[in-house]
Residue, then its C-alpha position, 0 to 999 in steps of 0.5 A: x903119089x901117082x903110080x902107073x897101072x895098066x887096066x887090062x880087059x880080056x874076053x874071057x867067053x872067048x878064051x874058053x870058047x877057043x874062038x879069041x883070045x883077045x885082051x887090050x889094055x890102057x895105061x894110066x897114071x893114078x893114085x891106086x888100083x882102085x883109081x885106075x880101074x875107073x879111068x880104065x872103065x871110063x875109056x872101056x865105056x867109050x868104046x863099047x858104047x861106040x864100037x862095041x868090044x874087040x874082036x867082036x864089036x859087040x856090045x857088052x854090060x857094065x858088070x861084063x865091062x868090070x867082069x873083064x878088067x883086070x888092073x896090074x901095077x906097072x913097076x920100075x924097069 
C-alpha cells in the first residue's frame, strides 16, 4: 500500500551561516521511506543539474543532495 511522503531538502550551510533558511520539498506517493527518498532525489537531481539548488543556484554534490533530504510521513488529516 502506497503512503504519501514529503522529501524535504534544506540548506543547512545556509542555516548556520544566517545567510538563508531556505527548504523546498516534493510530495510523493511511495511504499517507504526509503522510496520516497529516491523519487525526491530523482527530481533534486533534476534541479541541481538544471538550475542549481535555491536560493543560490549553486551546483551541489550527491552526497550533499542526500545530506540535505529529509523524508517525512504525511498522516491523515
Amino acid at each position: 500500500m502506497k503512503d504519501y511522503y514529503t522529501v524535504w531538502f534544506t540548506n543547512f550551510v545556509g542555516c548556520a551561516l544566517g545567510i538563508s533558511d531556505i527548504s523546498w520539498g516534493i510530495t510523493v506517493s511511495a511504499t517507504s521511506e526509503s522510496e520516497a527518498l529516491e523519487i525526491g532525489m530523482k527530481e533534486a537531481r533534476t534541479l541541481n543539474r538544471e538550475f542549481g539548488m535555491p536560493p543560490h543556484n549553486i551546483r551541489v554534490s550527491e552526497a550533499e543532495l542526500r545530506q540535505m533530504a529529509t523524508v517525512q510521513r504525511m498522516l491523515d488529516a
